[in-house]
N, C-alpha and C positions, 0 to 999 in steps of 0.2 A: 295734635299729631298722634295718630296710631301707635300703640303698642310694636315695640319688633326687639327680635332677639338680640339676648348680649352679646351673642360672639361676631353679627353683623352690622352689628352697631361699630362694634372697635376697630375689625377690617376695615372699616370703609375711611378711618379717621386713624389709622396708624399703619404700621408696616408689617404687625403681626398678621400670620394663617391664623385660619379657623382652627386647624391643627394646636397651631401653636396656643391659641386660647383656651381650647380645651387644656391642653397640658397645664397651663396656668391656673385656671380655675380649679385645677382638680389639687394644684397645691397650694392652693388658698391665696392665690396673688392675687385677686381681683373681688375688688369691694365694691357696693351699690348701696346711696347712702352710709358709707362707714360700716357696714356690713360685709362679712365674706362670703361670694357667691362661689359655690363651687361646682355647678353645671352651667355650661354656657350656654344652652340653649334659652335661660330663663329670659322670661319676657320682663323688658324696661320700659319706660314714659321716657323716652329723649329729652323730650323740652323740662321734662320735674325731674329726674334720676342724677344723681353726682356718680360717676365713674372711675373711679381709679385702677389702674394695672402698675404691679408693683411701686406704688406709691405714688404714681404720675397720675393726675387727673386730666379724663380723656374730654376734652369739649365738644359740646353738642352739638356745635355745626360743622355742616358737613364737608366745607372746604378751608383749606387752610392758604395765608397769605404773611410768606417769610419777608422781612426785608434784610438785606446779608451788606453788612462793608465789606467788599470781595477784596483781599489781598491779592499782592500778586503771585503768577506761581500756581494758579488754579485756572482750568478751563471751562467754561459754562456749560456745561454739560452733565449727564450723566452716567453715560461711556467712558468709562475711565482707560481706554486705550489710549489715551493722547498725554497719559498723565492723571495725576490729581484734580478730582472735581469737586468744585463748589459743594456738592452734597457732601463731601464728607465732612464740611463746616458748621452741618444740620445737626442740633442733638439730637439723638437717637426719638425721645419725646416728643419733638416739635415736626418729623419727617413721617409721610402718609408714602404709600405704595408708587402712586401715582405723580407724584412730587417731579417738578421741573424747573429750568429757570426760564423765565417768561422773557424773553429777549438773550442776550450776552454781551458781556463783555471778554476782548483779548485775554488773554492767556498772562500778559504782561500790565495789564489796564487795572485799574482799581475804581472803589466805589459802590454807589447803589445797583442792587441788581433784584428784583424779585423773582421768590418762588413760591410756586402754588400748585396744587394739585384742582384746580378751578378752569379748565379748559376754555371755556365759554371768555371768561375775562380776560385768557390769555391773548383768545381773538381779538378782542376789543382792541388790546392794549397796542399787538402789532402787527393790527391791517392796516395797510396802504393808505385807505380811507378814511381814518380816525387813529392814525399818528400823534402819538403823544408826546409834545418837546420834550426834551432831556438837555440838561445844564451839566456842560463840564466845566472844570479848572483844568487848566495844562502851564505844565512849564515847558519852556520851549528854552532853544538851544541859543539862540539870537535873541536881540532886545525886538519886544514888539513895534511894531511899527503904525503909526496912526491911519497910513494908508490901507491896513488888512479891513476895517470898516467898515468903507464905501463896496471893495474886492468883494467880501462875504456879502453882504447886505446885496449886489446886485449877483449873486449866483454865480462862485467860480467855477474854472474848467479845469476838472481833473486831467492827470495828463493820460487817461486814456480817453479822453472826449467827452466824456459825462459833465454833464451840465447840471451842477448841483442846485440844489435849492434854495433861495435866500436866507444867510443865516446871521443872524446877530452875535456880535462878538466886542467886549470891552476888557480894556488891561486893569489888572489890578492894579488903585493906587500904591504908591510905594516900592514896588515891584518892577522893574524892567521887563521881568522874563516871565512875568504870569499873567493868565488871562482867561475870563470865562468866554465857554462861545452855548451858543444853543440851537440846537439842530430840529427839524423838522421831519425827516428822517432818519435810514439808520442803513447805509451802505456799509461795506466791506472795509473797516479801517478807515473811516470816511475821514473822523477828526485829522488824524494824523496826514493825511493824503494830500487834503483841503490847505491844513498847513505847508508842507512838500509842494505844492502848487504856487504857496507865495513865496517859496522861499526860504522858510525857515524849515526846522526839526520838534519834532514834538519828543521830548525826553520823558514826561508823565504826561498820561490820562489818568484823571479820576471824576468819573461821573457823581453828580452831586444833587441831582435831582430827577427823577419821573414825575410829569407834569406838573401839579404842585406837590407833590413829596418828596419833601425834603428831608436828604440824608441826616439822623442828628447829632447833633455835636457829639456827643456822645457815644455814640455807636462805636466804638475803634475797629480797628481792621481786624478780618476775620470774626467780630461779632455779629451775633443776627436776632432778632427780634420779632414778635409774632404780631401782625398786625389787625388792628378792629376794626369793623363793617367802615367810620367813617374816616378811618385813615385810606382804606383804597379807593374809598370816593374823591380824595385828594387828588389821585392819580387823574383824575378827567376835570380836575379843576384848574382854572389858566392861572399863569403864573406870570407878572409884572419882572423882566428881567431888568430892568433899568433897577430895581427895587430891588430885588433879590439880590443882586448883585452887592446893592450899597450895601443891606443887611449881613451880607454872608461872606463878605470879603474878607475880614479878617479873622474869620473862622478856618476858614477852608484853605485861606494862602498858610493859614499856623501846621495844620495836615501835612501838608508838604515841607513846607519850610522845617517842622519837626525831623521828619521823615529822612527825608533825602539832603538837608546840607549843612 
């Protein structure tokens, strides 16, 4: 890779102006190789230079990909006219100019949710055409019932006529009132609707997976985590829900179960 300047290297992988790098540079905040550079216009090797701004090192590729346990209480956005947005759950370090959430979730909804300043993958992630399953957990307000199965699996009807997509859904053993589904799409409050359709109430959503990426145990709510080239290849890999399900069950009903009772 070509040589190119410091101060457009950092713009392009954080939130700082060019302005503002200058000013930094010029007080010795910004190191190359462990060195203080303090004109930014100086020329770096991308792929060989280590980068720091005040003590964050800046990484060399040029997009970045969050994965965030959204609490609730936050809206996926970055318009904070409607309230509190999911960016302001980005540390300062880990958030670019250009930074969004790649899909959404409710305002009330919890879970995986990614962001990226990566356009091109956001396409991927949510065109019509190459829809990526997502796996939720919900607790519902009624005991589930074995007949929602067959209902989902053969494509209910929302009650404004929309004929959804067929979608696989099992209760959690032990559980009366939980239950993963996995959608194929990604309509207007679909989960909860789908359920309101058969009857029940969805009291939590918590999203728990994009295609094979799997939220980790570990992530708690409100943390986020910076993800590598082959974790978002996850994101387009298929995911065995009968499997996932069995694995993940008692992880994700403890989430909730912790949480809320």
């Amino acid at each position: 890779m070509p040589q190119v300047r410091l101060d457009k290297f950092i713009s392009e992988r954080s939130e700082y102006t060019r302005s503002q790098i200058k000013e930094l540079a010029s007080k010795g905040r910004i190191k190359v190789n462990g060195q203080t550079v303090k004109k930014s216009d100086a020329k770096i090797e991308p792929d060989a230079d280590t980068v720091e701004v005040s003590g964050n090192i800046i990484r060399s590729e040029k997009f970045r990909y969050i994965l965030l346990n959204k609490p609730e209480g936050y809206v996926s956005s970055t318009d904070d006219k409607d309230g509190k947005t999911v960016m302001e759950l980005i540390p300062p370090e880990l958030r670019t100019k250009n930074m969004f959430p790649a899909g959404r979730l409710d305002k009330d909804s919890l879970g995986a949710l990614l962001l990226t300043d990566d356009g091109d993958l956001a396409h991927r992630i949510l065109s019509p055409k190459k829809h990526i399953p997502k796996v939720y957990i919900v607790k519902l307000d009624k005991p589930f019932q074995s007949k929602y199965i067959d209902i989902f699996l053969q494509g209910i009807t929302l009650s404004d006529g929309y004929q959804c997509m067929p979608a696989r859904i099992m209760n959690v053993e032990n559980s009366e009132k939980l239950a993963f589904i996995e959608l194929n799409e990604g309509k207007y409050h679909q989960v909860k609707r789908m359920f309101a359709a058969a009857g029940n109430h969805v009291d939590v959503l918590m999203r728990v997976s994009l295609g094979g990426l799997v939220l980790p145990e570990k992530l708690g709510f409100g943390q986020c985590m910076e993800l590598l080239h082959k974790d978002v290849e996850n994101l387009f890999r298929p995911l065995d829900f009968e499997v996932f399900c069995a694995e993940f069950s008692g992880i994700f009903s403890a989430f909730l179960i912790n949480k809320y009772l």
